[in-house]
N, C-alpha and C positions, 0 to 999 in steps of 0.2 A: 679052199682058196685062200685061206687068211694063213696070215706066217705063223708060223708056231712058236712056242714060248724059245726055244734055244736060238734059232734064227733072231730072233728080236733082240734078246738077250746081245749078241756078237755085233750085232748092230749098232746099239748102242755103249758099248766097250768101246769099238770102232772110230765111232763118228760122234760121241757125246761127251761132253765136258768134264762126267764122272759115270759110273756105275747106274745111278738112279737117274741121268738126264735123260729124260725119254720122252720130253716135248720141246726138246731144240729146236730150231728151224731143219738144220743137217739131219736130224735125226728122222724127222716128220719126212723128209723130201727122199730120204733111202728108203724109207718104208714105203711110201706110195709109191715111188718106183718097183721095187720089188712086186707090190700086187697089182699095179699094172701089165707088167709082163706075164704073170699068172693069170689073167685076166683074157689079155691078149692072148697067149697059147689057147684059151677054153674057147672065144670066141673066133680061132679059126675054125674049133669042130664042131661048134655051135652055132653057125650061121645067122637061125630064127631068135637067138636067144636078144633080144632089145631091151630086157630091164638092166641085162651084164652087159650093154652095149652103154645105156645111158651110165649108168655108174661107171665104167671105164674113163666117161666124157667128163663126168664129176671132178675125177679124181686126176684127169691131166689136169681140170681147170684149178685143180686146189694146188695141185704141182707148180703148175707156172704161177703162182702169185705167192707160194712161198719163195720162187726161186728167184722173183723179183725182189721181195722183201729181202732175202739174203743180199741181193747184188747192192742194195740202197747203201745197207749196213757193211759192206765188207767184200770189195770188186775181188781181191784175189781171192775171199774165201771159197767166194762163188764160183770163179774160172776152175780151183783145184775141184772143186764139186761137180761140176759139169766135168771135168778129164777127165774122172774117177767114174764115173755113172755112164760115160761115152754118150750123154747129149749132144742135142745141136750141130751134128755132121759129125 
């Protein structure tokens, strides 16, 4: 369920200020997007499963207060971040 070292990697090339920035905000908010959706898939065929239910709920909660944090700090970075991730409708 966790991204693997080359996914992370591309991620951070991506969406991170250098090579080694790998506790951006941007970078933090692609990654937990990413294992929410892996998350999500598991927990359609998983039903009973409620410990990957509560940590799904964790990791929106940590989602939306980085994605706050980003809006405070820098409104367009955040609109281009939400179009790119297809948040919010």
């Amino acid at each position: 369920m966790s991204i693997n070292l080359k996914n992370k990697q591309e991620i951070i090339k991506e969406h991170g200020k250098n090579e080694k920035d790998s506790g951006s905000a941007n970078v933090q908010v692609v990654m937990l997007s990413q294992k929410i959706n892996e998350l999500t898939e598991h927990l359609k065929n998983n039903k009973k499963d409620f410990q990957g239910r509560r940590g799904l709920l964790m990791m929106v909660g940590k989602r939306k207060r980085l994605l706050t944090y980003i809006k405070k700090q820098n409104l367009e970075e955040y609109r281009a971040l939400i179009k790119k991730l297809g948040l919010r409708g």
